[in-house]
N, C-alpha and C positions, 0 to 999 in steps of 0.2 A: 626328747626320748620318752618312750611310753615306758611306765612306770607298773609292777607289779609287785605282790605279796600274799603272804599267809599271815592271819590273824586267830587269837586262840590265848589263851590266858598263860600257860606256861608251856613254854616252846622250845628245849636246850636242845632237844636232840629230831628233833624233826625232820625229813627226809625231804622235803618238797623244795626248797632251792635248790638240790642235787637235780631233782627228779625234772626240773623246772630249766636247768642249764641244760639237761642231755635232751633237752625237747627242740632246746635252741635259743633259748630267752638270757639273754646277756646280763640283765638286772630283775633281778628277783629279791626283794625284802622279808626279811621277819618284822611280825610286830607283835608285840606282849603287851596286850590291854586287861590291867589288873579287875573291871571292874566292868557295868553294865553303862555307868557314867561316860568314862572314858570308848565304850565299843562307840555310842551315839556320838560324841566328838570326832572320833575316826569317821565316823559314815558321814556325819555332815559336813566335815573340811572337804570329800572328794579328792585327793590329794592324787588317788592311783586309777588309772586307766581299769581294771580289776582285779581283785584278790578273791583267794580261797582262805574258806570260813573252817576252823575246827572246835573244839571242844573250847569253852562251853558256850560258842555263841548263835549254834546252828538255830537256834528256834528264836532267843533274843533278839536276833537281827531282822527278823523278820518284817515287825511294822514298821522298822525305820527306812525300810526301800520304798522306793518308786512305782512295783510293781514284781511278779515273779510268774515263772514258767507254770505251765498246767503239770509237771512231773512234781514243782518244787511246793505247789501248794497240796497233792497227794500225797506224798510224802510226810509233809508237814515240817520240812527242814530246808535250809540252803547252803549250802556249802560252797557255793560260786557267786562272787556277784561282777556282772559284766559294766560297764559304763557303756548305752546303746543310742543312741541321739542325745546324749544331754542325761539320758535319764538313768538311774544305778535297778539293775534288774537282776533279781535272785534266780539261782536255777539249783539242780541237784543232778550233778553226777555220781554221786557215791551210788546211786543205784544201779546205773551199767556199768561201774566199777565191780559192784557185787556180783552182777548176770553176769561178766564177762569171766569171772574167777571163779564162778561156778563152773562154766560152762567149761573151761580150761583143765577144773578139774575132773570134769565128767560125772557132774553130780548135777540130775535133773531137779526139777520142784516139782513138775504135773505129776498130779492126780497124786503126788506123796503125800505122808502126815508128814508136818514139822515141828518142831520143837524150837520155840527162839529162846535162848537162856538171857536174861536182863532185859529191861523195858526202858532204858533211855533214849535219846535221836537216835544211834544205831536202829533200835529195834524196830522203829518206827521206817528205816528206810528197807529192811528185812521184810518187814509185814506186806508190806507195798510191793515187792519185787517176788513175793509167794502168792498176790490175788493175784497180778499180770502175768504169772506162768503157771496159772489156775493148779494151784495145790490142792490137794484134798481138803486139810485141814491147817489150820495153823494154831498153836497155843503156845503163849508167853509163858514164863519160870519168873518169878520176882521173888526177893526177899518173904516180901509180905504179903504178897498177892495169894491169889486162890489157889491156883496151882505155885508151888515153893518148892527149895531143892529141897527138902524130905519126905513131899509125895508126888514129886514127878514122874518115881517111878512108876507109879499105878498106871501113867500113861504106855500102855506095851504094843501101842499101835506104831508111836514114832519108827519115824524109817529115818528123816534130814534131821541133825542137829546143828542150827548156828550160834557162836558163840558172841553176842555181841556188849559182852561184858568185858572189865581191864583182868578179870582174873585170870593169872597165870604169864601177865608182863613183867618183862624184866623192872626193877630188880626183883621182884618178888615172882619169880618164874616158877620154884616146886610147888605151886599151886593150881588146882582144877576146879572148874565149878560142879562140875557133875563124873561121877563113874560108870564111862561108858559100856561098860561087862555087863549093867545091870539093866541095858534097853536090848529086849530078844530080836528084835524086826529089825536094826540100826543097819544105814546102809552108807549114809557119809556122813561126816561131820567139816563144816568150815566155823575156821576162830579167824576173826575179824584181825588179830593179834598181828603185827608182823615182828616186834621184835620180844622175847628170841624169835628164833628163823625156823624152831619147833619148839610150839610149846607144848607141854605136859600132857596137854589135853590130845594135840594131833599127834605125838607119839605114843600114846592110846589105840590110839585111831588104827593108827599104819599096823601096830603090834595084835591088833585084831582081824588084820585083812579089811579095814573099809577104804571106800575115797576118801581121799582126805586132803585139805588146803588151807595153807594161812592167806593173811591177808595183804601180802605186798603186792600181789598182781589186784589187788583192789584198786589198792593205794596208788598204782602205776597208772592203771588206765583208769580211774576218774581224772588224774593230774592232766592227760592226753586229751580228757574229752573236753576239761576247762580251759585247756590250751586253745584250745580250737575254738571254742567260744571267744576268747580273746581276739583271736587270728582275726575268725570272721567277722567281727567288728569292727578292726581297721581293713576288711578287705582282703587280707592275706594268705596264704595257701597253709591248708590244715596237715595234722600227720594221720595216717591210718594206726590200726590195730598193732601193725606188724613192728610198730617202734617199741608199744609196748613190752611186748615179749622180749626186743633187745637190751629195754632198758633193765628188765627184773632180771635177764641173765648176768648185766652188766653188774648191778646191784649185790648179786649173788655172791659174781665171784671176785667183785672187793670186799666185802664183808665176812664171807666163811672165815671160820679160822684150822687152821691147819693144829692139830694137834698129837702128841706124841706121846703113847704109856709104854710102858713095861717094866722090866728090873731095874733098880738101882744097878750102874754101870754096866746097862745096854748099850751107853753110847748117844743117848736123846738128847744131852745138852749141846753135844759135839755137831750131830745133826740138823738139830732146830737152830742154831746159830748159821750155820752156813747158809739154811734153806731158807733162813729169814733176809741171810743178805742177798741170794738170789731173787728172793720175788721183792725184795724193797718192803719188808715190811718189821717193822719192832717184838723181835723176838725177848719173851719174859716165859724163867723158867721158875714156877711154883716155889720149889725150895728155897733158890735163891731170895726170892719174897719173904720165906717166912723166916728165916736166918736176919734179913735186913728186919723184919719188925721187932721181931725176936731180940735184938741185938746179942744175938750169939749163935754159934756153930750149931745144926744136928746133932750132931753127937752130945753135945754138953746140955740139949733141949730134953735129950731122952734121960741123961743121965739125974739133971736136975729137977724137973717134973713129970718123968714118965712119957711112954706111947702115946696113953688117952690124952694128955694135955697135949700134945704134938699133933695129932689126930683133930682136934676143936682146932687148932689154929691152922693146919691144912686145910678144911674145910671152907673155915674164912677166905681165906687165900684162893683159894679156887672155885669158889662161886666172884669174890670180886674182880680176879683177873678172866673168866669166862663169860662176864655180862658183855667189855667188849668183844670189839669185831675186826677184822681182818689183821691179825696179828696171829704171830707161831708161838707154840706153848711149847715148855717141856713138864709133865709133871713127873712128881715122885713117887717111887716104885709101889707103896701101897697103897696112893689117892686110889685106886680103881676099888678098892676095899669096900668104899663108900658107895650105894647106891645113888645118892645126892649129886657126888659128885659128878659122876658120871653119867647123870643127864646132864649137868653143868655143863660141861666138854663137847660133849653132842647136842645140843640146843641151839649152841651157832657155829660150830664145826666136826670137822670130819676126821677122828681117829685114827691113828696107824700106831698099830705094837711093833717097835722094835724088840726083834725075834734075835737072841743071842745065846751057846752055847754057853751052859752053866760053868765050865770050867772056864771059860774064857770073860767072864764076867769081872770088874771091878768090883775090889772088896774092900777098899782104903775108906776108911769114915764112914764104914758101913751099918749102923746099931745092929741089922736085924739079920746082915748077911756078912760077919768080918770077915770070913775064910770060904773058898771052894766046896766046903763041902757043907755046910749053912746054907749058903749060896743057893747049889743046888737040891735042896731040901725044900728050901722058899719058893723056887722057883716051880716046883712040880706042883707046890701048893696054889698058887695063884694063877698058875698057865689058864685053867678054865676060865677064871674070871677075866683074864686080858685079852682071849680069846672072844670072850661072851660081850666083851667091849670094845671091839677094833670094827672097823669097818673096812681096814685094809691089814693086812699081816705083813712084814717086811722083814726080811734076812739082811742080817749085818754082821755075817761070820766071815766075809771077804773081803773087798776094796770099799774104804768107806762113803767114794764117792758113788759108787754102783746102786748102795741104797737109797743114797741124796735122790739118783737121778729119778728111782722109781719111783720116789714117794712125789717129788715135783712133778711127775710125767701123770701121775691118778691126779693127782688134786687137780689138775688145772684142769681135767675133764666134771671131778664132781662136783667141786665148789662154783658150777654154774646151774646147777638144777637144788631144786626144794625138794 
């Protein structure tokens, strides 16, 4: 049996056996090579028919092949190596991975200025895929380089900015490398990033009016194009483009997460529970979380160190249960309070405020809402923000299964698009 892999220094959460079975490959490996020692070991056993190359060995590997593509010595990286007669041959799809995610998201290179944020093997496959779609200009951002993010601004010609730096990945996602408000010409932006599923930087982007696109439809179809390298090796029949787009939809919509704000007793834990056991996915609700860290009630959390201390551990709580992915959330009534958190919740999923009539609200173990008319005082105060936070609004002042159904019946349309 022909034998495949991805190789790359540390690999816990990597997409490419998934991406690698829905293409059709039965056996697909990880390998964690700690060192430059060990990459040359791997290359010289020959063990695997071929594997795809990632961080950090795209340029390392290079003099240890046989030989490499005219893409993959332009480039100056190799992210594929095939086994072709006998001989291990590097190539580089990450760049029609790039063209293809541009192009999908409507975002040209000819005759633009671009902007590459970071100068490692990304940017090197970046620079290469803006000469071959004859860009205007191209200019790197580095740390320490000429142009740096504190006077990148001066450049006010940029129209493209790609991000091909880790800024702004989970875990470390409220991070941006640049502020997009302060380029006047900006016409799209692509971050390399795919997980989260939006980060900081392209919900900038979207909240501007520009194109805008992460990087899993990269990640999708270089996989597709090294497949087919494979294939055509041993002879076998390749996949087209159109798998791609199946698989990122596929992707999409195991990974979103469904999430749920409003009042304390709207009814979100009652909901996210069911609609977790409907779609088969592991429903965790925020409170619950920080009660179990906590080890003790809400109520005795406010009573014995205050809001703001409740508040820092909410936080906690809800960036570490929002890094993952395809799971239902409920959070509590004034996480949405939070700026923070509420990119958190939308970074990999799609909000819905359960919408409940203040009288009919739960007030049992409530700190901030005990009685109806608290309740509704709170509630007038924070409607804007849950509104200003929802991507769907949902009424839950009737049969409870009526709202299940509506909120199952959107997600399963949205959590297949970026």
């Amino acid at each position: 049996m022909s034998k495949y892999c991805v190789i790359g220094k540390t690999l816990p959460h990597t997409l490419s056996p998934e991406i690698h079975r829905e293409l059709g490959r039965d056996r697909y490996d990880v390998k964690e090579l700690f060192d430059d020692c060990a990459l040359a070991d791997f290359v010289n056993r020959r063990e695997y028919d071929g594997y795809n190359v990632t961080i950090p060995y795209k340029q390392a590997i290079m003099p240890l092949l046989d030989g490499m593509s005219k893409a993959a010595k332009e480039v100056g990286s190799v992210n594929t190596v095939v086994c072709e007669d006998g001989k291990l041959i590097g190539r580089n799809t990450d760049a029609d991975g790039m063209k293809y995610a541009l192009k999908k998201a409507g975002i040209s290179l000819k005759d633009k200025s671009v902007l590459i944020l970071g100068s490692g093997g990304t940017c090197q496959t970046a620079k290469y895929i803006c000469r071959t779609a004859h860009a205007q200009s191209v200019k790197v951002v580095s740390r320490t380089g000429e142009i740096n993010y504190e006077n990148c601004y001066e450049h006010q010609d940029v129209q493209i900015i790609i991000n091909t730096t880790p800024v702004g990945m989970m875990p470390h996602s409220y991070e941006k490398p640049v502020e997009l408000s302060r380029f006047e010409n900006l016409e799209g932006v692509f971050d390399c990033i795919y997980n989260p599923l939006e980060t900081l930087l392209i919900k900038d982007a979207r909240a501007l009016g520009l194109k805008a696109a992460n990087g899993l439809t990269m990640l999708v179809e270089q996989a597709r194009i090294s497949h087919n390298f494979f294939e055509k090796a041993k002879g076998l029949p390749q996949a087209d483009s159109a798998v791609t787009d199946e698989i990122v939809e596929k992707l999409l919509s195991e990974r979103r997460n469904l999430v749920l704000i409003g009042m304390a007793g709207s009814g979100k834990s009652v909901i996210g529970r069911i609609a977790a056991k409907m779609l088969n996915r592991q429903f965790v609700d925020t409170d619950a979380e920080i009660e179990r860290l906590a080890g003790k009630s809400i109520p005795q959390i406010f009573k014995d160190s205050g809001e703001e201390y409740f508040r820092e551990l909410e936080r906690a709580v809800v960036e570490n249960v929002c890094i993952r992915q395809g799971i239902v959330i409920s959070t509590g009534g004034g996480a949405v309070l939070d700026e923070r958190n509420v990119f958190m919740m939308k970074a990999n999923g799609v909000c819905y405020m359960i919408q409940r009539d203040a009288d009919k609200l739960a007030t049992k173990d409530r700190p901030l809402s005990p009685d109806a008319e608290s309740a509704a005082k709170l509630y007038e105060e924070r409607k804007p923000v849950y509104l200003a936070a929802a991507d769907v609004v949902v009424d839950n002042d009737g049969e409870i299964d009526g709202a299940i159904e509506r909120i199952i019946a959107d997600f399963s349309e949205k959590r297949k698009s970026l």
